[in-house]
LUMMARDO-664937 format. One record per residue: residue number from 0; residue in one letter; z, x, y of N, C-alpha, C, O, CB in turn. Coordinates in steps of 0.1 Angstrom, whole numbers. Glycine has a CB too. Layout:
BEGIN
resi | resn | n.z | n.x | n.y | ca.z | ca.x | ca.y | c.z | c.x | c.y | o.z | o.x | o.y | cb.z | cb.x | cb.y
NUM | A | Z | X | Y | Z | X | Y | Z | X | Y | Z | X | Y | Z | X | Y
...
! end
This chain:
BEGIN
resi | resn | n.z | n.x | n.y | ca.z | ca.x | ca.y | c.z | c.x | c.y | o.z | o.x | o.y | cb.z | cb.x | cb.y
0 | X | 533 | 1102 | 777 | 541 | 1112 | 784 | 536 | 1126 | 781 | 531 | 1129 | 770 | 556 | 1111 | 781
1 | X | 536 | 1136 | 793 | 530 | 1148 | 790 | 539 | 1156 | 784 | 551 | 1157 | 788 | 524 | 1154 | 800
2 | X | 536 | 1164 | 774 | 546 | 1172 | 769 | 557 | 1184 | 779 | 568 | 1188 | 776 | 538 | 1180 | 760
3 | X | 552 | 1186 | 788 | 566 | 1190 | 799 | 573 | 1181 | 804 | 585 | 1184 | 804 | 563 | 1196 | 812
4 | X | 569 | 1170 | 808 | 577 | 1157 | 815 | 587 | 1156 | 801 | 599 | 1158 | 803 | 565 | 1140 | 819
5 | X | 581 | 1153 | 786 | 588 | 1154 | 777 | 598 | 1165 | 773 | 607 | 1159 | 768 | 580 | 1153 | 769
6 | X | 599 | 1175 | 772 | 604 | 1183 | 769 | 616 | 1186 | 781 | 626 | 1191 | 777 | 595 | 1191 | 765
7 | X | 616 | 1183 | 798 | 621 | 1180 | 804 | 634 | 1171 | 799 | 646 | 1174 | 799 | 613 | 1178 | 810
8 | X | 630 | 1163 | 796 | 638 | 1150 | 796 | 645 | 1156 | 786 | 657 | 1160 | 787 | 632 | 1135 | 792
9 | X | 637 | 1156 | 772 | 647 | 1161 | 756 | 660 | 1172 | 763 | 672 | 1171 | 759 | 632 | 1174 | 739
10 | X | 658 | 1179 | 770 | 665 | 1190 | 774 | 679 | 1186 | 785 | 685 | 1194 | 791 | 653 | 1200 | 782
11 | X | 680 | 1176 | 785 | 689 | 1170 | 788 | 698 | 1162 | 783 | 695 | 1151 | 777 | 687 | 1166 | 795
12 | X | 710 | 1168 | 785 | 719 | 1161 | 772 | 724 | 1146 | 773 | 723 | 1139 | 783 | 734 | 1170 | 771
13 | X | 728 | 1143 | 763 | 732 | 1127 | 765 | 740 | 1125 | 771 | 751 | 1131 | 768 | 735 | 1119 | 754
14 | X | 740 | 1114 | 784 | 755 | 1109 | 790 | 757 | 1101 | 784 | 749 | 1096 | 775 | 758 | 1102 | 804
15 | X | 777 | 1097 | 787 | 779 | 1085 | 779 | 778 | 1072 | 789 | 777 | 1072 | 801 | 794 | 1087 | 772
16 | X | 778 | 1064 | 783 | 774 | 1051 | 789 | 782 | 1051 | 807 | 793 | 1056 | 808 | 780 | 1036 | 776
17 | X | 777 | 1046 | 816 | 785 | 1044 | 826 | 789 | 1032 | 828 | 789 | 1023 | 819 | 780 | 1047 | 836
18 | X | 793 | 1031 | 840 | 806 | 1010 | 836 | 801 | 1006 | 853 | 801 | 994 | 855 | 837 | 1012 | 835
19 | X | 796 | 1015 | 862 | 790 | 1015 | 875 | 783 | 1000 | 876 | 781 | 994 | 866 | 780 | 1029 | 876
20 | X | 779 | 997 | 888 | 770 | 990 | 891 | 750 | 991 | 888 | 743 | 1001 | 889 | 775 | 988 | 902
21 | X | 748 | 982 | 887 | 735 | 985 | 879 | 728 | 991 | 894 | 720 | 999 | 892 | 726 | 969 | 870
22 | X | 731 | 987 | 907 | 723 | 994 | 916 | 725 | 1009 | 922 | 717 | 1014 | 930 | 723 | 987 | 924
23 | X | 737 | 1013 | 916 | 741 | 1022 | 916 | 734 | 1031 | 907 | 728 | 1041 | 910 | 752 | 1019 | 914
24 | X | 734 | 1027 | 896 | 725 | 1035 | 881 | 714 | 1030 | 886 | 706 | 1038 | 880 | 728 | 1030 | 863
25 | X | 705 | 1022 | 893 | 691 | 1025 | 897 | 692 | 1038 | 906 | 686 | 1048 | 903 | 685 | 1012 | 904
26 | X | 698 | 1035 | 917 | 697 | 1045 | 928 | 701 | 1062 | 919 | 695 | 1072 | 923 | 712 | 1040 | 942
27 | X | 706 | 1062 | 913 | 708 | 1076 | 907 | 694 | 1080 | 895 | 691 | 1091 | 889 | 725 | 1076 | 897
28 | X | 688 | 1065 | 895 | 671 | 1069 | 881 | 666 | 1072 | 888 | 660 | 1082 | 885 | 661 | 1057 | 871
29 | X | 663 | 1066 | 909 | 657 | 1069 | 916 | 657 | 1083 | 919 | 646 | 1089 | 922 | 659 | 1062 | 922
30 | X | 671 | 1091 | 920 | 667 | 1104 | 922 | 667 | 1113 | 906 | 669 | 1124 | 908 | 678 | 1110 | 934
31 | X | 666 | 1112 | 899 | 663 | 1117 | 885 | 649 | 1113 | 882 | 645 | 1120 | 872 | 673 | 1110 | 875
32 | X | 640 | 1105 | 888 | 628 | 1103 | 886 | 620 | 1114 | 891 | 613 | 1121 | 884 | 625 | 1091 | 890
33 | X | 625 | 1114 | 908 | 620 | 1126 | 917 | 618 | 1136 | 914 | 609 | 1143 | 916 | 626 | 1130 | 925
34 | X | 635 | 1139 | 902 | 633 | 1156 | 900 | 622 | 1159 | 887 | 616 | 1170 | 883 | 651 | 1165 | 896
35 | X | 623 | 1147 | 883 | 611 | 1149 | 869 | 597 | 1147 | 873 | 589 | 1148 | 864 | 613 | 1138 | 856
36 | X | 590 | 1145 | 890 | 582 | 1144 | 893 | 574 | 1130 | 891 | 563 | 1126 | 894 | 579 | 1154 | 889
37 | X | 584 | 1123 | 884 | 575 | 1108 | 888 | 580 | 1100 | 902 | 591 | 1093 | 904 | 578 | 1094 | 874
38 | X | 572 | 1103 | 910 | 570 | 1102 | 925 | 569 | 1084 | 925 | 578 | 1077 | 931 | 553 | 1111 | 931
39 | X | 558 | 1079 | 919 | 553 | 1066 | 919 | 566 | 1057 | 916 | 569 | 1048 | 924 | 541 | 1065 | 908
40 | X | 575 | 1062 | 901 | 582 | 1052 | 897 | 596 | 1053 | 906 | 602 | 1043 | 908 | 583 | 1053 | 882
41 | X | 600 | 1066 | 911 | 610 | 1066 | 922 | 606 | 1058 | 935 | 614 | 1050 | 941 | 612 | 1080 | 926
42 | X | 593 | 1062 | 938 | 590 | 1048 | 952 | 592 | 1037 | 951 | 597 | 1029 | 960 | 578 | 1045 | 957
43 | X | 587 | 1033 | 936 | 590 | 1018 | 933 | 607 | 1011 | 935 | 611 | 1001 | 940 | 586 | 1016 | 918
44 | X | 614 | 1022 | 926 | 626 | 1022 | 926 | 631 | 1020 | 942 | 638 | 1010 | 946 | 630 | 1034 | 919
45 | X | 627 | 1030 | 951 | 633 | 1026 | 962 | 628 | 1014 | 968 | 636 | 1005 | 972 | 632 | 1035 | 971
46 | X | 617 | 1013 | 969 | 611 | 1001 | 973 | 620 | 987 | 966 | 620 | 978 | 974 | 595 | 1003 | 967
47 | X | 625 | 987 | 955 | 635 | 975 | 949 | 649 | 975 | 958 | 654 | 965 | 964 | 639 | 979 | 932
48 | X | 656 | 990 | 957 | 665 | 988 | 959 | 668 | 984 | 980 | 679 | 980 | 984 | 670 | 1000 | 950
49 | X | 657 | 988 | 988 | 654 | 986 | 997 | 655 | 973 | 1000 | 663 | 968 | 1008 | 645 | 992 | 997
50 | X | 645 | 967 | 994 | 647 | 953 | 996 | 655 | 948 | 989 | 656 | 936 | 992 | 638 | 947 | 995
51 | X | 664 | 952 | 977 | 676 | 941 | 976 | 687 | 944 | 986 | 693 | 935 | 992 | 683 | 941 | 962
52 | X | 687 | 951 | 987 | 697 | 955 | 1000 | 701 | 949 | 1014 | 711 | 948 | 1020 | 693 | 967 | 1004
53 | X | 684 | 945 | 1018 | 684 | 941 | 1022 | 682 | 923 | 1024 | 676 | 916 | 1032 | 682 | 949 | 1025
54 | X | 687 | 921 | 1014 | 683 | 908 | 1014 | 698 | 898 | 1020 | 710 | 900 | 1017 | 678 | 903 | 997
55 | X | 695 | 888 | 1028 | 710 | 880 | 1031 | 718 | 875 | 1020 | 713 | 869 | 1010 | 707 | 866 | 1040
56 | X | 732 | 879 | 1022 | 743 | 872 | 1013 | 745 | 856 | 1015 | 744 | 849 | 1025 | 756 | 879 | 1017
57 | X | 748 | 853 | 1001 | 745 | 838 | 1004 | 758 | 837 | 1006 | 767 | 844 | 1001 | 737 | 828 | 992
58 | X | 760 | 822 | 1016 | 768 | 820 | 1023 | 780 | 805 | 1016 | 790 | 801 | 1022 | 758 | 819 | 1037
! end
């Protein structure tokens, strides 16, 4: 990790745990990834949550 990406992050205080759904807390890493400039691991992120979304409910 580069030391700005690092020092970014340190500079943000600790949440406390959330109780949310885990795709929920992905979709919110996805935009927290953005603002820290990892582009790649937010696409991925969407790219998951894209396709679980869209996947059929089993019946």
């Amino acid at each position: 990790m580069n030391a700005e990406t690092q020092a970014a992050i340190l500079a943000i205080p600790q949440q406390p745990q959330r109780q949310d759904g885990i795709l929920d807390q992905l979709h919110d890493l996805r935009v927290a990834a953005n603002k820290l400039g990892l582009y790649d691991a937010a696409d991925l992120l969407r790219g998951m949550l894209d396709s679980k979304q869209n996947q059929p409910t089993p019946s």
